[in-house]
Backbone bond lengths (Angstrom), bond angles and torsions (degrees), N, CA, C in turn:
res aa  C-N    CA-C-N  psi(-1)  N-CA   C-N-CA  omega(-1)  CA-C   N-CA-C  phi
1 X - - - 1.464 - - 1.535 109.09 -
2 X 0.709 121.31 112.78 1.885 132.96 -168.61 1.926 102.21 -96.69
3 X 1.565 101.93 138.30 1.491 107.26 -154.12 1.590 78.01 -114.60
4 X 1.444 118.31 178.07 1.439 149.81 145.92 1.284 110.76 -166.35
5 X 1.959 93.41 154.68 1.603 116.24 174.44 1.266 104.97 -84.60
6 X 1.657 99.96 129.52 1.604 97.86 160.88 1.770 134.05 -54.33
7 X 0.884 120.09 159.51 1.684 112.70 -175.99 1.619 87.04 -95.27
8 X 1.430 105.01 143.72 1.786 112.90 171.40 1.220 96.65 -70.53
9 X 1.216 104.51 178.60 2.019 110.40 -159.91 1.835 73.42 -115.95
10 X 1.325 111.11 165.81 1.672 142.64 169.65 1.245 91.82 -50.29
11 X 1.581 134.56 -82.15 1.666 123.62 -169.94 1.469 108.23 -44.47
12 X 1.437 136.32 -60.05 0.969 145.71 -177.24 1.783 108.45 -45.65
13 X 1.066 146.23 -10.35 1.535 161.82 175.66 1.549 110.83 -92.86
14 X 1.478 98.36 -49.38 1.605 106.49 -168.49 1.763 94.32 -66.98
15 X 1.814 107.89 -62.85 1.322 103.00 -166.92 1.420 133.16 -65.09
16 X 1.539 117.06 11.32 1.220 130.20 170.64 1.342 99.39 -99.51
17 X 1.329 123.13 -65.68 1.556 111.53 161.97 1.357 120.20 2.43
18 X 1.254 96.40 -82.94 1.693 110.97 -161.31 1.434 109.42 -70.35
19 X 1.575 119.96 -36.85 1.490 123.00 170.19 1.546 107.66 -54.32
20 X 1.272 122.30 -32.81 1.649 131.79 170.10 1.667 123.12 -42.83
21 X 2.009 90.56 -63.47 0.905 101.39 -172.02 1.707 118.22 -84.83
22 X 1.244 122.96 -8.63 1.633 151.37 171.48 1.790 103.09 -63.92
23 X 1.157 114.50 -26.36 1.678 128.50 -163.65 1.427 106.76 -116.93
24 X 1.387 104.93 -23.20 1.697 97.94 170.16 1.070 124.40 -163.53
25 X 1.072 106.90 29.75 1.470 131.52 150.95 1.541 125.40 -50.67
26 X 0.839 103.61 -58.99 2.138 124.48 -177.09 1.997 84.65 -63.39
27 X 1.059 118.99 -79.91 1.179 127.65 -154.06 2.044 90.23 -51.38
28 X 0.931 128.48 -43.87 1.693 122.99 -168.97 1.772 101.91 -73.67
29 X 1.540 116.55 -3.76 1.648 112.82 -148.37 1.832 72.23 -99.60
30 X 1.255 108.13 -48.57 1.438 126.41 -152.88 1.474 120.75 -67.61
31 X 1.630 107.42 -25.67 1.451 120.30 157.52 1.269 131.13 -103.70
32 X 1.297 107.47 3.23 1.833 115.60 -164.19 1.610 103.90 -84.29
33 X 1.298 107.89 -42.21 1.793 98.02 179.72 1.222 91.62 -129.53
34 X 1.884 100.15 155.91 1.570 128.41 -174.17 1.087 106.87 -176.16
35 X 1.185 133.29 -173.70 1.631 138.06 -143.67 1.567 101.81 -84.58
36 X 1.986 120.31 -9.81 1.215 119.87 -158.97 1.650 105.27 -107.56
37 X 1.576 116.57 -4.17 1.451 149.68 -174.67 1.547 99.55 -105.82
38 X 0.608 131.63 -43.58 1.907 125.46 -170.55 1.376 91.46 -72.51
39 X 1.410 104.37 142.48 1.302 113.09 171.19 1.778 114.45 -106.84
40 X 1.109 110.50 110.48 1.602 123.92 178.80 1.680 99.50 -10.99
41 X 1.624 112.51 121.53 1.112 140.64 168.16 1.667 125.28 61.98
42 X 1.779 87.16 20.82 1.383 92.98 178.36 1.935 117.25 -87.89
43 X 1.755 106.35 -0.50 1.105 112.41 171.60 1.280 102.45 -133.88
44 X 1.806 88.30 116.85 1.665 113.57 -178.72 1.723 117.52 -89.44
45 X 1.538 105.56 -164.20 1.564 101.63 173.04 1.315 127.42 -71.19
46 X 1.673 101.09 -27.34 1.458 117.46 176.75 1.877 108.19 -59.70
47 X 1.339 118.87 -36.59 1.452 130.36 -161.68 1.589 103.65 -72.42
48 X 1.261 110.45 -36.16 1.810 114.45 -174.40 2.101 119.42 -98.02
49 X 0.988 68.16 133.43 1.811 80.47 -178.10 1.543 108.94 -65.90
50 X 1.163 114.38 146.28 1.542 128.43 -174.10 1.775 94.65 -53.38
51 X 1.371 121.16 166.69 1.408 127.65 -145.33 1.338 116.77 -19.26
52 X 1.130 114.63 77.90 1.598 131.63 170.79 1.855 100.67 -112.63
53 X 1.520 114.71 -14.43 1.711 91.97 -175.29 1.500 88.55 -107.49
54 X 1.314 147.61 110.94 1.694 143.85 149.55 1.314 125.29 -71.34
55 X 1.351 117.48 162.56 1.371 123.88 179.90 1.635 110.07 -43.91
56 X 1.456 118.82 -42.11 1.280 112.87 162.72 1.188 168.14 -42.76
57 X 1.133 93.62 -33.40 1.550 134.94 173.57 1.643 121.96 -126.18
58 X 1.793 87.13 36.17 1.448 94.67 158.12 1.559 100.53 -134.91
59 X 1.470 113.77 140.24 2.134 112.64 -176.03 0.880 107.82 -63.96
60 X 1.119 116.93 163.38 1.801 127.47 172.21 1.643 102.91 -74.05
61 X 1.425 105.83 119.14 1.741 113.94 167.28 1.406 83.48 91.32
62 X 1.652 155.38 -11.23 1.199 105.77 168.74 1.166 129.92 -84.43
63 X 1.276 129.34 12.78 1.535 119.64 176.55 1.607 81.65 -106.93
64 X 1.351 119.08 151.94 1.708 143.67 169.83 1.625 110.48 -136.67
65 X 1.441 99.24 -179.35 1.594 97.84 169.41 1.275 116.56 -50.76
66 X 1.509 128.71 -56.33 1.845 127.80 -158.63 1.418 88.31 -66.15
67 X 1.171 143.73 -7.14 1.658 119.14 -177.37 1.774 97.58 -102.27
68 X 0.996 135.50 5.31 1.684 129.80 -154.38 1.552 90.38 -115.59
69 X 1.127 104.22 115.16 2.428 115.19 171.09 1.375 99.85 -39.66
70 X 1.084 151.45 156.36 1.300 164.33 165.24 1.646 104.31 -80.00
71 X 1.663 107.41 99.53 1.460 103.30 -157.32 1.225 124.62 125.25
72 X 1.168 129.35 -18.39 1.659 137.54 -105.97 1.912 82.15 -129.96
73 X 1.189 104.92 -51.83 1.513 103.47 169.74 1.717 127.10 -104.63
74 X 1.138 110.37 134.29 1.289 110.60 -166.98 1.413 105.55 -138.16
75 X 1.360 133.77 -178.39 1.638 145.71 -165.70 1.423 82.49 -44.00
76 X 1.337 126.12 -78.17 2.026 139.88 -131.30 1.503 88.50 -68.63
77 X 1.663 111.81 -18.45 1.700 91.37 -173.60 1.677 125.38 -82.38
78 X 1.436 97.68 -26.13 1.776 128.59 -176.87 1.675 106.30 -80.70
79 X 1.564 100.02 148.71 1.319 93.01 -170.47 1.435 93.55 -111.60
80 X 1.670 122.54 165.91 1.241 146.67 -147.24 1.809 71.52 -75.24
81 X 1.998 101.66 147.94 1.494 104.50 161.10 1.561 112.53 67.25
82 X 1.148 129.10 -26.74 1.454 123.62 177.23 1.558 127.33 -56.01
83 X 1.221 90.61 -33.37 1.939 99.32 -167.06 1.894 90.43 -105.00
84 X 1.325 105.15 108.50 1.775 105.82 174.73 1.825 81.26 -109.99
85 X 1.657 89.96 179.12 1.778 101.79 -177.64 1.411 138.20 -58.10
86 X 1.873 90.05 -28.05 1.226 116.31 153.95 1.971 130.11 -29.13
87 X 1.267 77.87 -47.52 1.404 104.48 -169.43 1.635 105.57 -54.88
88 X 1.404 118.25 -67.47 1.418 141.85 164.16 1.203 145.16 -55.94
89 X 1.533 112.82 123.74 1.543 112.39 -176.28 1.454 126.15 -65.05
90 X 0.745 86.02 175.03 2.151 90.81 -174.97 1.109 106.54 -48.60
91 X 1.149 145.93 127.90 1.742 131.16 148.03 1.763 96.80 83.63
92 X 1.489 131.84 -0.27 0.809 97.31 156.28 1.399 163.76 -114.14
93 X 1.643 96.59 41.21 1.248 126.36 171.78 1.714 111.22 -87.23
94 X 1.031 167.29 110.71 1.257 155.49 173.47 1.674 111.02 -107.75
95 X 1.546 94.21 168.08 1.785 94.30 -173.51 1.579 120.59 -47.22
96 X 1.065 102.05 -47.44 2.063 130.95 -177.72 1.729 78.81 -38.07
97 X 1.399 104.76 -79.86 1.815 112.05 -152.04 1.282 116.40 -57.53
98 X 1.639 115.74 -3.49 1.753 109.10 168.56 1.965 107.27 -122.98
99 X 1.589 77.48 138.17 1.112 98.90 -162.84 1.561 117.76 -63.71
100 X 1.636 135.79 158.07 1.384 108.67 -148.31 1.618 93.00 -95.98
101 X 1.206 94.18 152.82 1.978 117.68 176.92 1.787 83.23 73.44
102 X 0.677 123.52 -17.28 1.989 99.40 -166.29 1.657 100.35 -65.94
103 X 1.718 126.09 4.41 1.785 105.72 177.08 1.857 91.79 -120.93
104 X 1.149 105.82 117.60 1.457 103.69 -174.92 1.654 93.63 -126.52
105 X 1.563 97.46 -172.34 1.707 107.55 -170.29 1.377 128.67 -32.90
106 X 1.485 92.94 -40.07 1.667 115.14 -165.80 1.586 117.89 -87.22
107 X 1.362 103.14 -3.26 1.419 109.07 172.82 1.206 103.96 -115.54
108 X 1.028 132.92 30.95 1.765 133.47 -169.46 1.693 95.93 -145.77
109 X 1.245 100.93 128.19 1.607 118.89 -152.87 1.546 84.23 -83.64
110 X 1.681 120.79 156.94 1.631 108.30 179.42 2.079 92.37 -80.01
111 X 0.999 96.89 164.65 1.749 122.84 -179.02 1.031 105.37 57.42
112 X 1.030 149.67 8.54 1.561 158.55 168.15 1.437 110.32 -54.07
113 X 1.159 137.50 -59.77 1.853 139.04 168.98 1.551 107.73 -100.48
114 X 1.264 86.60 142.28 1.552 108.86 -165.08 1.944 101.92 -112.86
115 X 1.332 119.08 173.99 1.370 115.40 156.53 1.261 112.91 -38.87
116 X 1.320 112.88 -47.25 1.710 122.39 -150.06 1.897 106.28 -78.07
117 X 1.271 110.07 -5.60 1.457 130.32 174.09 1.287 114.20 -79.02
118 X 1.857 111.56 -36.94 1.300 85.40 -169.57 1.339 113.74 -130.08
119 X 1.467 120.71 165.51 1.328 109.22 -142.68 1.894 108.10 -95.56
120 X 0.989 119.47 158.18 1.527 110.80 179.96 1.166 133.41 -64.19
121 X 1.829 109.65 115.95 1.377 131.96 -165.71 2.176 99.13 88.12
122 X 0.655 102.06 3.31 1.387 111.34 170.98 1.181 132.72 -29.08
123 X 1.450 76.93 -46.88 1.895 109.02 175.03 1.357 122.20 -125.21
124 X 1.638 110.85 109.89 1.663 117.96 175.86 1.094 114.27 -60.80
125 X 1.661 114.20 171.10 1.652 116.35 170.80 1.628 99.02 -64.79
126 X 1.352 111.58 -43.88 1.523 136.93 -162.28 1.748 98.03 -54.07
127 X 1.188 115.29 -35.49 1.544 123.73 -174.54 1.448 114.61 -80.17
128 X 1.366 118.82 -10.53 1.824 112.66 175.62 1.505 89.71 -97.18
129 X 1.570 87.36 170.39 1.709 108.59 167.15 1.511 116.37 -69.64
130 X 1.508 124.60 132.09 1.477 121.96 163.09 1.140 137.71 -4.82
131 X 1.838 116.51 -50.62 1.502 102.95 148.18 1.353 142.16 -109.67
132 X 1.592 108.53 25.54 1.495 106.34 166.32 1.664 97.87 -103.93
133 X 1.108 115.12 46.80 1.597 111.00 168.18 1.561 99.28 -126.44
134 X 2.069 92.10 122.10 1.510 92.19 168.89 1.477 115.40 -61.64
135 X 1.448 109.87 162.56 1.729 101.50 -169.25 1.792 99.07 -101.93
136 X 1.078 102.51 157.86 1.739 124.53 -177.46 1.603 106.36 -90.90
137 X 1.056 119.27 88.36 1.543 129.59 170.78 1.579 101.47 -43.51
138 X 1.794 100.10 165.75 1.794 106.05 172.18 1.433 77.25 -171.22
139 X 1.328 92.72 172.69 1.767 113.54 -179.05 1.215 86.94 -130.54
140 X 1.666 118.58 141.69 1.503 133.03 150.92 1.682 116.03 -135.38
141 X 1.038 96.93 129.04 1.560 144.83 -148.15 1.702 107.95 -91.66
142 X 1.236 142.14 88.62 1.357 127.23 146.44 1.905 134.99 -103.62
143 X 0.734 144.36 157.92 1.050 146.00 -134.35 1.355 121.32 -153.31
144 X 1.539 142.87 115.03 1.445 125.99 -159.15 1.376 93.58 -160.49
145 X 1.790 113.60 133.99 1.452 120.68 168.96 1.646 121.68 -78.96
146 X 1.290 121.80 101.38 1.610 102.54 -158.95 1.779 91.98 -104.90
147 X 1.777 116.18 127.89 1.362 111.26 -153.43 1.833 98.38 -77.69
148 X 1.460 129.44 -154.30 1.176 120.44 -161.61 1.767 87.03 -86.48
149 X 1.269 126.58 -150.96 1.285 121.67 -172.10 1.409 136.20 48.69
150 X 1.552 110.59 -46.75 1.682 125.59 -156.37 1.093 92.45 -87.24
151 X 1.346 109.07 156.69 1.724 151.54 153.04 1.262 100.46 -99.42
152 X 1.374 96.83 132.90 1.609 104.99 171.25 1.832 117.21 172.78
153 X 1.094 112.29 161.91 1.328 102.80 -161.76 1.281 127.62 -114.40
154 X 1.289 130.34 161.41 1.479 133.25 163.17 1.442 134.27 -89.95
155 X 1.274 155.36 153.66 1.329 152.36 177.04 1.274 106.72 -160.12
156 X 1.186 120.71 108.41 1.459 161.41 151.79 1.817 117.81 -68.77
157 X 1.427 111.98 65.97 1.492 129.32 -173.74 1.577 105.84 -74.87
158 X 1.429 116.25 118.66 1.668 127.94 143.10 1.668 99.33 -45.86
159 X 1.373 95.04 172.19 1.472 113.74 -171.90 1.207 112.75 -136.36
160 X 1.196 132.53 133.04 1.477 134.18 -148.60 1.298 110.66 -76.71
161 X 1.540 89.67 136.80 1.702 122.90 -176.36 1.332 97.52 108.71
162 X 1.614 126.91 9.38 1.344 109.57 -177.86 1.435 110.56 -135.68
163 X 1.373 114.67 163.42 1.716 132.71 -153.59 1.886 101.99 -88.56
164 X 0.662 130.72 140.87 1.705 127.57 150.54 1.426 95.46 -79.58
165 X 1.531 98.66 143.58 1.968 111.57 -175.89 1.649 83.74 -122.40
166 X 1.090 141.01 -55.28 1.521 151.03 -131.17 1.317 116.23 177.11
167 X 1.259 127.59 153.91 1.845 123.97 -179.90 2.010 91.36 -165.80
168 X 1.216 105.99 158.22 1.161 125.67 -178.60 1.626 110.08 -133.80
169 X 1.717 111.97 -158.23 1.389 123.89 173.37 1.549 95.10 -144.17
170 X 1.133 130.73 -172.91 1.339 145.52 -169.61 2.117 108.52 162.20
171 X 1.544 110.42 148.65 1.338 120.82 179.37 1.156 115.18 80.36
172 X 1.549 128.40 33.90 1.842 118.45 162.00 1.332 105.78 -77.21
173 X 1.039 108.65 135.81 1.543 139.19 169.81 1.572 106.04 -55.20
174 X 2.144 115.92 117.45 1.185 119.78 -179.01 1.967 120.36 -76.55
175 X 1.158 102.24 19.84 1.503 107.29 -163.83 1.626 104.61 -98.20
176 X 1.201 111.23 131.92 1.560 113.68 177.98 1.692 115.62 -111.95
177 X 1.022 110.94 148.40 1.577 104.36 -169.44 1.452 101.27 -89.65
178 X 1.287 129.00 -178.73 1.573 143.21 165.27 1.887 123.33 -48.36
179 X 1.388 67.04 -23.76 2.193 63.81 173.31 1.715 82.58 -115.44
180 X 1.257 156.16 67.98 1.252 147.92 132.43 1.649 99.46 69.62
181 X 0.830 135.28 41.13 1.825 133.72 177.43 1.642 89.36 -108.69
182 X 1.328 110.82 153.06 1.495 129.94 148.68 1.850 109.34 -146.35
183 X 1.193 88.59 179.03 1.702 92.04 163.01 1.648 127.60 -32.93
184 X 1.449 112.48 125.13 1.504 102.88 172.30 1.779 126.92 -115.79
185 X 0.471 160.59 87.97 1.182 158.96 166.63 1.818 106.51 -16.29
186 X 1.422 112.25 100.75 1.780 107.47 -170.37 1.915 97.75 -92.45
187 X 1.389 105.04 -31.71 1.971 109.71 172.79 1.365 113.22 -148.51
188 X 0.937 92.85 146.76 2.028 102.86 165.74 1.490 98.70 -155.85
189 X 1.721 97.15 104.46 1.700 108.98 172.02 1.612 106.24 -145.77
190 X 1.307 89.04 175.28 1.754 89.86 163.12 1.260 114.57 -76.30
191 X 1.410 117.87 164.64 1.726 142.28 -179.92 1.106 116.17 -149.24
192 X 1.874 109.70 125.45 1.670 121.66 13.58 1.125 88.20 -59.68
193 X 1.379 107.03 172.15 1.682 128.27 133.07 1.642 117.43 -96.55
194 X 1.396 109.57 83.65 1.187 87.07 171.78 2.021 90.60 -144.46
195 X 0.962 117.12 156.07 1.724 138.09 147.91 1.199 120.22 -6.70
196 X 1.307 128.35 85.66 1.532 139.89 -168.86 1.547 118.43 57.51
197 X 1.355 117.16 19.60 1.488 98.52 155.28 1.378 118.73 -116.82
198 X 1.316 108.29 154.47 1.655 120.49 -159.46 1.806 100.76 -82.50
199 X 1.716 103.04 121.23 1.240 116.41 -157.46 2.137 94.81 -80.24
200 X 1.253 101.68 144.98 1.671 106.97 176.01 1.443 128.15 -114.91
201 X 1.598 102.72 12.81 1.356 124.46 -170.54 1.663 130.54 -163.94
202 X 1.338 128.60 168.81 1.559 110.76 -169.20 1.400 88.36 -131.05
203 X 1.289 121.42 122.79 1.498 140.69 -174.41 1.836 104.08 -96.77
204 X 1.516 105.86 113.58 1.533 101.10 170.15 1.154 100.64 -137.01
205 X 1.920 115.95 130.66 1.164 132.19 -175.81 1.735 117.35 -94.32
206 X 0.907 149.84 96.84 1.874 147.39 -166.71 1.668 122.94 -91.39
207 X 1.257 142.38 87.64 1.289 127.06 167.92 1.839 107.06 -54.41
208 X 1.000 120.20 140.90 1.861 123.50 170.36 1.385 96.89 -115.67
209 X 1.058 113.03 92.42 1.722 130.21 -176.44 2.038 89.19 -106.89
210 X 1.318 125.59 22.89 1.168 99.08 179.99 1.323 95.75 -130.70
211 X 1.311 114.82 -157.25 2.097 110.61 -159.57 1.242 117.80 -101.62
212 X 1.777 113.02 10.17 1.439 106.39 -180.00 1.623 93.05 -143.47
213 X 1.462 100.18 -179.14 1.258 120.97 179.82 1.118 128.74 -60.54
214 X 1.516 137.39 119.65 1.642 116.91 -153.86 1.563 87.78 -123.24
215 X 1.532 110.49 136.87 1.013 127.05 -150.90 1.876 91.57 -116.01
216 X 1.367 113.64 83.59 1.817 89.15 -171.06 1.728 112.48 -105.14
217 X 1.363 106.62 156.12 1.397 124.96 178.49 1.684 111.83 -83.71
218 X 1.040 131.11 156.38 1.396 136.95 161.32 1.443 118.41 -127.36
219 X 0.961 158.09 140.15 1.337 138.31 -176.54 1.802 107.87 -158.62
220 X 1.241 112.86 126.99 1.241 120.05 173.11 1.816 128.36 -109.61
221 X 1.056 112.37 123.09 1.332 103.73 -156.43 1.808 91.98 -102.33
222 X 1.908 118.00 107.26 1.274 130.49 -172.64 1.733 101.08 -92.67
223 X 1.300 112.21 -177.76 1.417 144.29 170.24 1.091 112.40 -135.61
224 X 1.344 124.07 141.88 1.410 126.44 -170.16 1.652 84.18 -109.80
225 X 1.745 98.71 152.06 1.580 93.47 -178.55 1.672 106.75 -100.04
């Protein structure tokens, strides 16, 4: 009695096929390419989906300047403290690229700028501290008719925010009467006068013991602070 195998029919080929490839398929997709299969620069910018490359899965030192857009990094990209001086080439920080008032005392090392740093008029009075600013002198001026007979006084007032340095008198009358009297000067000081407080004016007191009208000056010579 003589045997034979049937031949599988055409459907019967396909659906093992595909049951084949259904079972191990995923697993051949999943090991076949990887970073050791790509061939250098055959996947461009066009090839990768928008945030598909992360800080992670980029090496340390391979991105540098020639790979960065001109532009490309700005303040929002850098993190607070990252970039010290170290960081930067000579000169290539310039005036333009820092922002204005953002470099003040405390970021400026002591002896670090010299005259030769800074440029002329560079620096306002308004720009030092309160007491490394020389002070701006003024004269203030009062003025009083004291008639013949009277005592009476002058005050020569600074103007606020400012120091008395010195004060004087000026305008006694050159006329002497019959018994030899003229104008006297009885004080010329600062005002108040009193024990540690800082005087704001120059107080001058005048008798006019002589035969005309004495026309006197007071004058206080202030500092503005």
């Amino acid at each position: 009695m003589s045997r034979f195998i049937r031949r599988p029919s055409p459907a019967t080929v396909i659906s093992v096929a595909a049951l084949v490839m259904a079972t191990t398929g995923g697993a051949v997709a999943a090991t076949a390419i990887n970073g050791n299969t790509i061939i250098a620069g055959t996947v461009g910018t066009s090839k990768l989906a928008n945030g598909a490359v992360t800080a992670a899965k980029i090496r340390n030192g391979a991105v540098g300047t020639p790979q960065l857009r001109a532009g490309s990094v700005g303040a929002s990209q850098i993190a607070n403290g990252s970039i010290s001086s170290a960081d930067l080439g000579a000169s290539s920080v310039s005036r333009s690229a820092i922002q204005s008032r953002a470099v003040n005392g405390q970021r400026i090392a002591t002896g670090t700028i010299t005259s030769t740093n800074i440029a002329p008029a560079g620096i306002s009075r308004t720009s030092l501290a309160a007491d490394a600013r020389l002070p701006v002198v003024v004269t203030r001026f009062a003025v009083k008719s004291i008639p013949t007979g009277v005592i009476d006084s002058v005050i020569a007032q600074c103007a606020s925010g400012e120091v008395l340095i010195a004060g004087g008198f000026a305008g006694l009358p050159a006329t002497i009467t019959a018994n030899g009297t003229q104008a006297n000067v009885l004080a010329s000081r600062p005002e108040p006068l009193q024990q540690g407080i800082t005087p704001t004016a120059w107080f001058v007191s005048v008798e006019n013991a002589s035969t005309s009208l004495a026309q006197v000056s007071a004058y206080a010579v202030c500092a503005q602070q």
